[in-house]
C-alpha positions in Angstrom: 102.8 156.5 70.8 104.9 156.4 73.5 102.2 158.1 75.8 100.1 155.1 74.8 102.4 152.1 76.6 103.5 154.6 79.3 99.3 154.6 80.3 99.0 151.4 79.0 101.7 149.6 81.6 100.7 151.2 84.9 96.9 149.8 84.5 97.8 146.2 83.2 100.3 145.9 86.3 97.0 147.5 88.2 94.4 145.0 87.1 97.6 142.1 87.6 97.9 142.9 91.3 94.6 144.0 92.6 93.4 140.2 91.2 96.2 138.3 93.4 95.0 140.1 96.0 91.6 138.2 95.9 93.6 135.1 95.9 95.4 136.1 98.8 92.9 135.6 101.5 91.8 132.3 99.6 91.8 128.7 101.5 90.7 125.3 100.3 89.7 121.8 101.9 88.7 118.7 101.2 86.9 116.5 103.7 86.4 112.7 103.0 83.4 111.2 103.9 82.4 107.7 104.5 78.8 105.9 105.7 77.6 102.7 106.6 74.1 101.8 107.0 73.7 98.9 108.4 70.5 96.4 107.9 67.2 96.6 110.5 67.8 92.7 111.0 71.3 92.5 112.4 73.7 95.1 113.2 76.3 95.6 115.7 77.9 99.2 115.8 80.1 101.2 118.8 78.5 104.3 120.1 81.3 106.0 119.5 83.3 105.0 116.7 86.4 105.9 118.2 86.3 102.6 120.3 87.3 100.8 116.9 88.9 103.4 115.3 91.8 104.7 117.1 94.1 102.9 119.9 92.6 102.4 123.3 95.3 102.8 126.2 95.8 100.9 128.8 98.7 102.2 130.5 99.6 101.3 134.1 97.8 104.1 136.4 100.3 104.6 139.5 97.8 106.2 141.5 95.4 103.1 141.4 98.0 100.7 141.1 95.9 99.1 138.1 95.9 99.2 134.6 93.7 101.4 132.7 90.7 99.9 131.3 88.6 99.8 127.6 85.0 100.9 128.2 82.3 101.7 125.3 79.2 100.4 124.3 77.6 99.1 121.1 74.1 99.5 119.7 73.4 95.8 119.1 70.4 95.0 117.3 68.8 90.8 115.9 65.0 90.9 115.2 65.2 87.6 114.4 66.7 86.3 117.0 69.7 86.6 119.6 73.1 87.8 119.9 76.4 86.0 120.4 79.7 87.1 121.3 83.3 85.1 121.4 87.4 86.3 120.9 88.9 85.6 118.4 91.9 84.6 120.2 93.1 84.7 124.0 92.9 88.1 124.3 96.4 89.7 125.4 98.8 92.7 125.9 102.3 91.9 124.6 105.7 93.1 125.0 108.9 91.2 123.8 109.1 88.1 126.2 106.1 89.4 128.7 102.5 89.2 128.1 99.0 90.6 130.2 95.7 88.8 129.9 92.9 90.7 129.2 89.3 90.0 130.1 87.1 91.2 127.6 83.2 91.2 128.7 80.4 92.5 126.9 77.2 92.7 128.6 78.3 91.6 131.6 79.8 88.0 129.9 82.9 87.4 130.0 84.3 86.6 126.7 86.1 82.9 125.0 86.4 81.7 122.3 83.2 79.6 122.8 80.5 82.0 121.2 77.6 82.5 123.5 75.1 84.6 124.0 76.0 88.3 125.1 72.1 89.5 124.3 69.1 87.7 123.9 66.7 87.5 122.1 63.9 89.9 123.1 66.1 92.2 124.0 67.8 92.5 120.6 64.2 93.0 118.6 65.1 96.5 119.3 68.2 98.8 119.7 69.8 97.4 122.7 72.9 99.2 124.2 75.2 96.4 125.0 78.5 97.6 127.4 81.8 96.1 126.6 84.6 96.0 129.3 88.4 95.2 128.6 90.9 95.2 131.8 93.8 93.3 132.7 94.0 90.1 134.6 96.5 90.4 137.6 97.6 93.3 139.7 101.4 92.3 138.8 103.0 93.4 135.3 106.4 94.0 133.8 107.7 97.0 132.7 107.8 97.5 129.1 105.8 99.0 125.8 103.0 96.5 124.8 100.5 96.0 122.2 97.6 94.0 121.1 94.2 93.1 119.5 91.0 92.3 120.9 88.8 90.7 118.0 85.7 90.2 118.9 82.9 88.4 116.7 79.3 89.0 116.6 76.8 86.6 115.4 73.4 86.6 114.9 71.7 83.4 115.9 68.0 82.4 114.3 65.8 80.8 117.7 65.7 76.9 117.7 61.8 76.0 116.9 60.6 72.5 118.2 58.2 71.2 116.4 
């Protein structure tokens, strides 16, 4: 009997290691996934999703002696229609006490709170590639860390028929 368990323990610890060695070189991942498909009517989207998606900096550039500007483009789109564009707010960088204006243009229109129209409205019957522009107003800032938002709204406006 004893030559039984003396054969039988060597192969169980066998078949025990040679499987956690399969595990060994064994990884997993998950990746979360998210879509948006917007309607063929109206739609306003960023080229590059990273425009909305992460901070945009700004920072002072010593070299120019500027600050560093927000450039992208959306894929604007009203065919029914035109496009209008306004901020939410006054657009600005802030920092304790101090504060820089921003100009924010889109299209080559500068931005209010006043919508108005940033893309008309033949050229939004079809995918129209609209620029958007964010720089500071001044050449003279403040040292310091700032922050801020830029909201923009979009709106799609039906044409005005006269009878």
């Amino acid at each position: 009997m004893f030559k039984k368990i003396a054969i039988a323990a060597p192969l169980a610890l066998l078949a025990l290691g040679s499987s956690g060695a399969f595990a060994a070189g064994e990884a997993a991942h998950s990746i979360n996934i998210v879509a948006h498909v917007p309607t063929n009517g109206f739609y306003v989207v960023p080229t590059d999703p990273d425009l909305v998606n992460k901070d945009q900096d700004m920072s002072y550039q010593p070299t120019t002696g500027r600050m560093g500007e927000v450039n992208g483009f959306f894929d604007v789109r009203n065919n029914n229609g035109s496009v209008h564009a306004s901020v939410d707010t006054a657009p600005k960088l802030i920092s304790g006490a101090d504060s820089i204006d921003l100009q924010v243009t889109i299209n080559n229109k500068t931005l209010t709170t006043t919508p108005q129209e940033v893309v008309g409205e033949t050229e939004s019957n079809d995918n129209f590639r609209a620029p958007i522009k964010i720089s500071a107003v001044g050449t003279t800032f403040q040292p310091g860390d700032y922050t801020g938002v830029v909201a923009v709204t979009f709106d799609a406006v039906t044409p005005i028929i006269t009878p």
